[in-house]
TORRO-830435 format. One record per residue: residue number from 1; residue in one letter; x negated, y negated, z of N, C-alpha, C in turn. Coordinates in nm, 2 decimals, m for minus. Each point is the difference from the previous one (the first is absolute). Example, Ala and Ser with C-alpha at 12.3 -4.5 7.8 and 13.67 -1.06 7.14 Angstrom:
BEGIN
NODE, 1, A, m1.32, 0.57, 0.78, 0.09, m0.12, 0.00, m0.09, m0.12, 0.00
NODE, 2, S, 0.04, m0.11, m0.07, m0.09, m0.11, 0.00, 0.08, m0.11, 0.08
//
This chain:
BEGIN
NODE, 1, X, 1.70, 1.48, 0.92, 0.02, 0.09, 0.11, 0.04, m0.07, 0.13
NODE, 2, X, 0.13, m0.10, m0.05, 0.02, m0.04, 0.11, 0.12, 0.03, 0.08
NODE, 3, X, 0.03, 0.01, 0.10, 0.11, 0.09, 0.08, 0.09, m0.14, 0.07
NODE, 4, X, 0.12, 0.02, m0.06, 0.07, m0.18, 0.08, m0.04, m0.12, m0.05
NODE, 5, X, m0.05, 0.00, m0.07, m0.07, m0.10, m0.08, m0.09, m0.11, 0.10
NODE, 6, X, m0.07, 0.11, 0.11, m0.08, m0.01, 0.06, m0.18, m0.02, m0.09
NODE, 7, X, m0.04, m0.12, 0.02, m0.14, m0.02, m0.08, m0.11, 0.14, 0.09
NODE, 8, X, m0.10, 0.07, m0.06, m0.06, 0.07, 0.03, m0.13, m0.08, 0.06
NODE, 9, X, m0.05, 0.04, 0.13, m0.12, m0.07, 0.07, m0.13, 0.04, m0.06
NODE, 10, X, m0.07, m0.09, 0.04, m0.20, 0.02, m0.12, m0.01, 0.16, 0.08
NODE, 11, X, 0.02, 0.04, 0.13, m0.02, 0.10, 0.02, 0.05, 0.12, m0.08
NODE, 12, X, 0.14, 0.00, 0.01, 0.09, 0.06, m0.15, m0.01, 0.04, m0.09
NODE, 13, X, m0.08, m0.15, m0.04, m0.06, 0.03, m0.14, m0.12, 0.08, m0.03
NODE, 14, X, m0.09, m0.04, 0.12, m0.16, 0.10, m0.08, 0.03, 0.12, 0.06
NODE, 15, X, 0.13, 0.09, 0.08, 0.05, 0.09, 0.01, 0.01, 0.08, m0.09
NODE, 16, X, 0.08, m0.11, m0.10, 0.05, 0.10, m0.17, m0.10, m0.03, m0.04
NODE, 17, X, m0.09, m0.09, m0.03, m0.08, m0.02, m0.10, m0.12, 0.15, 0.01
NODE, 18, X, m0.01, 0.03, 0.13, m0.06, 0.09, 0.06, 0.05, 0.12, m0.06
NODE, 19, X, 0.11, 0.04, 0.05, 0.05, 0.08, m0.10, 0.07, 0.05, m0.12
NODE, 20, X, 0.00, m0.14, m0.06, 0.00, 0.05, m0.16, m0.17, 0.03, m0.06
NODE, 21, X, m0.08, m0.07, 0.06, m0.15, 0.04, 0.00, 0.01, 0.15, m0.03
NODE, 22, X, 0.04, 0.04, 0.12, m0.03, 0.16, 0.04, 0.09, 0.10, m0.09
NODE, 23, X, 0.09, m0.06, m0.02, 0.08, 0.11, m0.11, m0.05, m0.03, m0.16
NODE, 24, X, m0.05, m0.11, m0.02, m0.07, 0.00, m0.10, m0.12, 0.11, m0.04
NODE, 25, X, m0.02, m0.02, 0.15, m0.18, 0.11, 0.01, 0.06, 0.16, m0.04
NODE, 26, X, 0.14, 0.02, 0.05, 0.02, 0.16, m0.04, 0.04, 0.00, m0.14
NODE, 27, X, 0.11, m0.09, m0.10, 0.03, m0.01, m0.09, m0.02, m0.12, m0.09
NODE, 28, X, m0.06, m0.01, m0.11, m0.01, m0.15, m0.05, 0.14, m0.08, m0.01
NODE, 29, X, 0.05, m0.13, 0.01, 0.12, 0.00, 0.00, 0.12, 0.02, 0.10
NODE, 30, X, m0.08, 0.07, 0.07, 0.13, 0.08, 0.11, 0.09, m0.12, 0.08
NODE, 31, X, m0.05, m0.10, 0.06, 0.03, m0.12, 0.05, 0.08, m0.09, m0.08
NODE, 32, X, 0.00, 0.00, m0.14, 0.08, m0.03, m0.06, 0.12, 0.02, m0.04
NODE, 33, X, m0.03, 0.20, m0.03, 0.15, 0.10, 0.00, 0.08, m0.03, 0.09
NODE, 34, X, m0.08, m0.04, 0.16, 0.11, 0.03, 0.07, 0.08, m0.13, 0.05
NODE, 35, X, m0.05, m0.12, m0.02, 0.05, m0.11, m0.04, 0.12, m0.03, m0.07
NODE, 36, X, m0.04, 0.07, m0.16, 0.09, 0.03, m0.07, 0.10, 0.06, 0.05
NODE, 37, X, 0.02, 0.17, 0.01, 0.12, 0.04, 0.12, 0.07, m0.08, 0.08
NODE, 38, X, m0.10, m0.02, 0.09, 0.07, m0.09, 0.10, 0.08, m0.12, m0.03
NODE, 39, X, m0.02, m0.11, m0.09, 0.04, m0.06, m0.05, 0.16, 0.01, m0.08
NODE, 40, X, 0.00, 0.16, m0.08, 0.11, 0.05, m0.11, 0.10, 0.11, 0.09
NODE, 41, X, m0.07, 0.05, 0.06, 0.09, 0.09, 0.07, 0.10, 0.01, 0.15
NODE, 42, X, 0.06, 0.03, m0.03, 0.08, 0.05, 0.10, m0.03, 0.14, 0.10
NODE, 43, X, m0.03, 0.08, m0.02, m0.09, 0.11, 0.01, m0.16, 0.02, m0.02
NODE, 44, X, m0.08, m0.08, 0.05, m0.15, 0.03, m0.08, m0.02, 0.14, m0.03
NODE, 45, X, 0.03, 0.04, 0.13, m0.13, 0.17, 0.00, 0.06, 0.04, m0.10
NODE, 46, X, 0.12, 0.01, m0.02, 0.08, 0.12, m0.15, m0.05, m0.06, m0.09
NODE, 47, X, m0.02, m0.14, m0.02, m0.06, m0.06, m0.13, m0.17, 0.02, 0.00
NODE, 48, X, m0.08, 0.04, 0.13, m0.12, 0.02, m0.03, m0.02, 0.16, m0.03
NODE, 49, X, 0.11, 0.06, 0.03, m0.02, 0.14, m0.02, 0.02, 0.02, m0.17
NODE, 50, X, 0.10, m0.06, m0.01, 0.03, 0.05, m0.17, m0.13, m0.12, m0.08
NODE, 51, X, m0.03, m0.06, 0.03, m0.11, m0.10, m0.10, m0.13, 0.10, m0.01
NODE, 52, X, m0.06, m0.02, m0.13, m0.10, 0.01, m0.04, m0.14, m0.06, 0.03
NODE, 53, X, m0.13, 0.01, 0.03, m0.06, m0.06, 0.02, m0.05, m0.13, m0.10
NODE, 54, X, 0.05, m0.13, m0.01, m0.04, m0.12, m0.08, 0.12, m0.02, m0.07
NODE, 55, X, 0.13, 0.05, 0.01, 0.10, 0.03, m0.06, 0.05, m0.17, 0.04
NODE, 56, X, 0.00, m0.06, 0.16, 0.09, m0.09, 0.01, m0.09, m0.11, m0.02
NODE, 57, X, m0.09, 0.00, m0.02, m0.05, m0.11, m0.05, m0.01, m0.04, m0.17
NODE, 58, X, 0.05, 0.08, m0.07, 0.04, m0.02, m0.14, 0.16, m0.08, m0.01
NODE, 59, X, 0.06, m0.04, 0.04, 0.11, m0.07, 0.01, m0.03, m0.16, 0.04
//
């Protein structure tokens, strides 16, 4: 999640770490799905709308 290939600050980091925490707490995994997205897509939301729940972590 780096933007410009800018290194992310320790502040940064326990930012996300923080909230991949927290989306974990609503969905098991959820932190990971959206990793994944983020990572594959060009579009996330349309890719998080049409995914199944645990769908993108089977790849």
């Amino acid at each position: 999640m780096r933007e410009e290939g800018r290194e992310l600050s320790s502040f940064e980091m326990r930012e996300l770490d923080t909230a991949s925490a927290a989306l974990d707490r609503v969905r098991s995994h959820a932190a990971e799905d959206l990793r994944i997205v983020l990572d594959r897509s060009p579009d996330p939301v349309r890719s998080l709308e049409q995914a199944a729940p645990g769908e993108l972590r089977q790849v």
